[in-house]
C-alpha positions as CSV (number, residue, x, y, z in Angstrom):
1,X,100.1,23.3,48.6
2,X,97.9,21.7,51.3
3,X,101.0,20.5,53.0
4,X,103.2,23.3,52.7
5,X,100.2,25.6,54.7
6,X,100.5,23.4,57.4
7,X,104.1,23.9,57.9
8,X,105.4,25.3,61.3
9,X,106.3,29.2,60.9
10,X,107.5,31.9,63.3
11,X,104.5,34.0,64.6
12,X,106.3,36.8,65.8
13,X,105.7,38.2,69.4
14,X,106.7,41.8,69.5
15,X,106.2,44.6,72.2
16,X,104.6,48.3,71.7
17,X,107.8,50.0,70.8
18,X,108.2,47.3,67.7
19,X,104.1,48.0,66.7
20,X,104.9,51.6,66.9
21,X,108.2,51.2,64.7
22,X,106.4,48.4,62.4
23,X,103.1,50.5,62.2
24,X,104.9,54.0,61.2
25,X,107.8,52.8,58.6
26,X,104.6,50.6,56.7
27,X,102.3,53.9,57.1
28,X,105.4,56.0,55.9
29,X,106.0,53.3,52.7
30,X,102.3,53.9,51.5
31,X,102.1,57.7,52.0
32,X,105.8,58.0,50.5
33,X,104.5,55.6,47.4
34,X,101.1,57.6,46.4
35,X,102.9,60.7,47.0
36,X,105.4,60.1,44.3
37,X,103.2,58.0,41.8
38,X,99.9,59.0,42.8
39,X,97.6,56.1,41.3
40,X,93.9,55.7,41.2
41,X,93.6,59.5,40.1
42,X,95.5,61.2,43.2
43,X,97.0,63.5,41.0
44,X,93.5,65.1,40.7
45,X,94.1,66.3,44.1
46,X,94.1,70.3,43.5
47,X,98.1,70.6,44.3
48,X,97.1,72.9,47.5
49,X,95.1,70.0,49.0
50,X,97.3,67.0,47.7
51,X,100.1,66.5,50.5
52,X,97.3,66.6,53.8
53,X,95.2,64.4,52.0
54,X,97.4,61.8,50.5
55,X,99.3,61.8,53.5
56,X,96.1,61.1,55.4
57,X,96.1,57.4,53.7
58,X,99.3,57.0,55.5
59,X,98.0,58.5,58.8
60,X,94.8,55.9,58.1
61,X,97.6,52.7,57.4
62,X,99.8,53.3,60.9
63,X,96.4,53.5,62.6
64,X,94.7,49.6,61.0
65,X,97.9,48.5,61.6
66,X,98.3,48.9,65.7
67,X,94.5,48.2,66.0
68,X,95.5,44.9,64.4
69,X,99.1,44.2,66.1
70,X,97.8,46.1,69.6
71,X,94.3,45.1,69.3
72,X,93.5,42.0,67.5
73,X,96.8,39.8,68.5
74,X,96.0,41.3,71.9
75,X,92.4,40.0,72.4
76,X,92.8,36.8,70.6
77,X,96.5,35.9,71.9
78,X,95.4,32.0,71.9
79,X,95.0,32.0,68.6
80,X,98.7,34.0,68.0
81,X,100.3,31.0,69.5
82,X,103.9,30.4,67.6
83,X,103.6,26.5,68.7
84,X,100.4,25.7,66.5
85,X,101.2,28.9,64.3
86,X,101.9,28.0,60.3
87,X,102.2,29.1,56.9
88,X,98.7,29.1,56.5
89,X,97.7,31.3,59.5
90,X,100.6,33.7,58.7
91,X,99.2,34.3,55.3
92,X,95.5,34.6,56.5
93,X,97.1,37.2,59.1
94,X,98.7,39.4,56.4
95,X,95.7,38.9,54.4
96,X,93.4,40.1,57.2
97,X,95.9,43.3,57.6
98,X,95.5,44.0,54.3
99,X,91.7,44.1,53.8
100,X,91.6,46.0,57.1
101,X,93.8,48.9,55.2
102,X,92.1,48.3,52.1
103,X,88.7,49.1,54.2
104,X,90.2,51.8,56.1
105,X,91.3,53.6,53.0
106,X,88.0,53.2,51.2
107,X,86.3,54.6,54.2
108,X,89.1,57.6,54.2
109,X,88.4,58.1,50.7
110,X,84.3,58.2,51.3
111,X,85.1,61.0,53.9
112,X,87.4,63.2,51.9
113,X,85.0,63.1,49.1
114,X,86.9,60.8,46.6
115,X,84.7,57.7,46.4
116,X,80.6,57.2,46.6
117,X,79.6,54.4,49.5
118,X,77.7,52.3,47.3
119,X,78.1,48.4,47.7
120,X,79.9,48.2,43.9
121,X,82.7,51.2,45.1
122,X,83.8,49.3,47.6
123,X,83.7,45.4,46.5
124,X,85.6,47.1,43.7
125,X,88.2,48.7,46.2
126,X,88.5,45.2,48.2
127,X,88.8,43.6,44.8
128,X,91.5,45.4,43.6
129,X,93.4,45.5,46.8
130,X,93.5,41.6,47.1
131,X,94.4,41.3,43.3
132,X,97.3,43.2,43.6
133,X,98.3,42.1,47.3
134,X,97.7,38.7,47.1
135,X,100.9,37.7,45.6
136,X,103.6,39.4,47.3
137,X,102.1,38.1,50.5
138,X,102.4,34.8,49.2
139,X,105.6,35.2,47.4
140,X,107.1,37.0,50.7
141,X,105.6,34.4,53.2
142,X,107.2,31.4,50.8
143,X,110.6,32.9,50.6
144,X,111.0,33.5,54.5
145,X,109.6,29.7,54.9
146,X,112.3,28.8,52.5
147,X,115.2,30.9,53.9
148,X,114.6,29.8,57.7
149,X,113.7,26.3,57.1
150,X,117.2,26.1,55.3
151,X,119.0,28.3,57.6
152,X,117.7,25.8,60.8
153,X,117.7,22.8,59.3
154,X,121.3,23.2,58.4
155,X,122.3,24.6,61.7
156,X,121.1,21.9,63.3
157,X,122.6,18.9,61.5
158,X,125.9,20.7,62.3
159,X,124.6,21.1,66.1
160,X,123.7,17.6,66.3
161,X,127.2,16.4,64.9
162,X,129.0,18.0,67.7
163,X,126.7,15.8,70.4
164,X,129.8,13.5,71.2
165,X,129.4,9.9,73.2
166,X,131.4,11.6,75.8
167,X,128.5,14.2,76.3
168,X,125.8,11.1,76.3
169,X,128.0,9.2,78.8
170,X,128.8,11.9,81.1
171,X,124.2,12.1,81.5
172,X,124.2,8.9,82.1
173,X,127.0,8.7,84.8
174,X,127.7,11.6,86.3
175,X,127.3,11.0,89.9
176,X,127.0,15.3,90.6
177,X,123.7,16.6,92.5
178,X,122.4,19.9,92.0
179,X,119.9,21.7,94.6
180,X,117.4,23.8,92.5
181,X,116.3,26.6,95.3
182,X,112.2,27.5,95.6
183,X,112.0,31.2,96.0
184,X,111.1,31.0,99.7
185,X,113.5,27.8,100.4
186,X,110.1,25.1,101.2
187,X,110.7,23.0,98.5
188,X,113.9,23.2,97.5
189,X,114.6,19.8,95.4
190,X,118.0,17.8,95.0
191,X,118.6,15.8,91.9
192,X,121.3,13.8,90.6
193,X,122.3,15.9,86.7
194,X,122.3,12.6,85.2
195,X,118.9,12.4,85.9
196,X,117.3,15.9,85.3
197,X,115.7,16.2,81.9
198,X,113.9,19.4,81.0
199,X,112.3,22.0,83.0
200,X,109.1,24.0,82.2
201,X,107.3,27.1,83.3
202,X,103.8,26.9,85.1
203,X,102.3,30.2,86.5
204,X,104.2,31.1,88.8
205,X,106.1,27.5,89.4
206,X,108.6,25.5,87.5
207,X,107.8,21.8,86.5
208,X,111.1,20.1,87.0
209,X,110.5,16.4,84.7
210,X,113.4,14.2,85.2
211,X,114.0,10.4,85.7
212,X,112.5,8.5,88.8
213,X,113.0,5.3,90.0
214,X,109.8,4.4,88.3
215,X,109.9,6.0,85.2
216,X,109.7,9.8,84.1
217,X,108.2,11.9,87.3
218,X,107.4,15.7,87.3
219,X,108.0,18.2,90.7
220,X,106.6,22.2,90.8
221,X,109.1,24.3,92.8
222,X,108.6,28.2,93.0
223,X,110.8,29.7,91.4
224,X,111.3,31.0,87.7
225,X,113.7,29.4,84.5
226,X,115.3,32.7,84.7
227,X,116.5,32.1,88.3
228,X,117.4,28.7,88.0
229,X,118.9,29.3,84.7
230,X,121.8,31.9,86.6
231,X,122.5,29.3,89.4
232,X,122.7,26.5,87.0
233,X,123.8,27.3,83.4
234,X,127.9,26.7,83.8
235,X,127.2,22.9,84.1
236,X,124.9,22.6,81.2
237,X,121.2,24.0,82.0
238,X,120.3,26.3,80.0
239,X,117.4,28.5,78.8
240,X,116.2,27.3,75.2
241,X,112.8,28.8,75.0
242,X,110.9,31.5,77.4
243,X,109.5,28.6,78.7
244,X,112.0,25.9,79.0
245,X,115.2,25.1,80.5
246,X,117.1,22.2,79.2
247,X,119.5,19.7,80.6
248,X,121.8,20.4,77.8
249,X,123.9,17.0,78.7
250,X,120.6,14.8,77.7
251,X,120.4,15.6,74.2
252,X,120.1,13.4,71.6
253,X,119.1,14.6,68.2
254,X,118.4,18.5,67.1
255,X,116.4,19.0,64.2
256,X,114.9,21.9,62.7
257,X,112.5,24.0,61.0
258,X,111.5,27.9,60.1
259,X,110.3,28.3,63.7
260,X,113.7,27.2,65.6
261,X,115.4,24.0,66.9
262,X,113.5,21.1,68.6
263,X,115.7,19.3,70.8
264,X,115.0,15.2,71.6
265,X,115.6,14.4,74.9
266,X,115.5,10.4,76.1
267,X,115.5,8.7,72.6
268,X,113.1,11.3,71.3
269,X,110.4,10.5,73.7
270,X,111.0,14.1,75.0
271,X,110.9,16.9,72.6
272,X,111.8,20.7,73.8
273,X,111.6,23.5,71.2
274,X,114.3,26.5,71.1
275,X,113.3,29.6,70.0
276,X,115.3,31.8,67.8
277,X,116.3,34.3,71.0
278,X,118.0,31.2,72.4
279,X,119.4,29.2,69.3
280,X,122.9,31.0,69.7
281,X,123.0,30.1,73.5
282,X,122.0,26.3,72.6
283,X,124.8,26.4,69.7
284,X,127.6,28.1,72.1
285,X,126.9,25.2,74.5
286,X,126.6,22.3,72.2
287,X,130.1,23.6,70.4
288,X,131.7,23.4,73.8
């Protein structure tokens, strides 16, 4: 169990249209659900009183849910970092969302008259929150760990299969120079393909890493992946992450795991994720 909560997972990065969607379709789920069961003695409600209120614990749920997605992830975005992100964190995460709805229900429930604010009231509403959350967060996290670890994993055996000795040749060999252009034309730098390896963004520069005559050097230009990306993708570099370009050509071995690809680069010395926004561009390139 240790080991599995250690595992790389996806730690989705989403903008306010997707915490507004996300927000009102869970708020919408719990009002819909005690609407039609009405648990925990809803249907106590007087009937004149019982749609405002119970929709209220809806109205509570969309509101813990972007202070946590707009709020928390916001002030602590180090922490909501998808490269060190894992199965353990994800579960804490939808753990911590939960007793923040649990709490803001129990509080709703004070204020509307249904609950007494004693210490026992609510350990008993946190309690029973947990007990019956717990496992579907664990059950749900486990399954999409399982599903994406199987779904990359097998994509990129395929993916590596189709890196051909006539693609590791052609990096080694090909003679053609590229000019990757600085945004004010200062430091424009010419480089051989053969010996570009990986690009990376830095502020507001681009760390170009490639082979010197002494080993593996690193150059800033000013520019961004997305501009070089345009002028250079039709021979082979290509955006794999939102911050790397690749030298598709210096591939050696693809493996994967529930977050994306990772892609080896100079006998696995070199290792440059792909996220799951660019795994179909890295696949269209590597079937070519």
């Amino acid at each position: 169990m240790l080991a599995f909560l250690k595992q790389p997972y996806p730690c989705e990065t989403t903008n306010w249209k997707s915490i507004i969607r996300l927000a009102f379709l869970i708020g919408l789920f719990v009002a819909s659900f005690l609407l039609i069961f009405q648990p925990f003695g809803l249907q106590q409600i007087p009937t004149a009183y019982k749609f405002p209120l119970i929709t209220g614990y809806g109205i509570v749920t969309f509101m813990c849910m972007l202070f946590f997605n707009g709020g928390v992830k916001w002030l602590f975005s180090s922490y909501f970092d998808e490269s060190t992100w894992t199965t353990g964190k994800e579960i804490v995460q939808n753990l911590s969302i939960l007793g923040l709805i649990s709490f803001g229900n129990f509080i709703y429930t004070v204020c509307i008259g249904g609950v007494t604010l004693t210490l026992h009231s609510f350990s008993l509403s946190i309690a029973f929150t947990f007990a019956v959350g717990v496992f579907p967060v664990f059950f749900l996290v486990i399954y999409r760990y399982n599903k994406l670890h199987d779904k990359y994993t097998t994509a990129a055996a395929v993916m590596e299969s189709n890196i051909s000795q006539s693609n590791l040749e052609f990096a080694k060999n090909d003679p053609s120079t590229i000019i990757l252009q600085s945004q004010y034309g200062q430091d424009d730098m010419e480089i051989k393909l053969s010996q570009l390896y990986y690009m990376q963004s830095a502020d507001n520069y681009v760390e170009v890493v490639f082979q010197g005559e002494e080993g593996i050097k690193k150059q800033l230009i000013r520019n961004t992946l997305s501009e070089i990306a345009a002028q250079w993708s039709h021979v082979g570099i290509i955006q794999c992450h939102r911050s790397y370009l690749v030298n598709i050509h210096q591939v050696k071995r693809i493996t994967g795991n529930a977050q994306g690809y990772k892609l080896f680069l100079d006998e696995g010395k070199m290792i440059v994720p792909v996220s799951r926004k660019f795994g179909s561009k890295v696949k269209e390139f590597l079937s070519e």
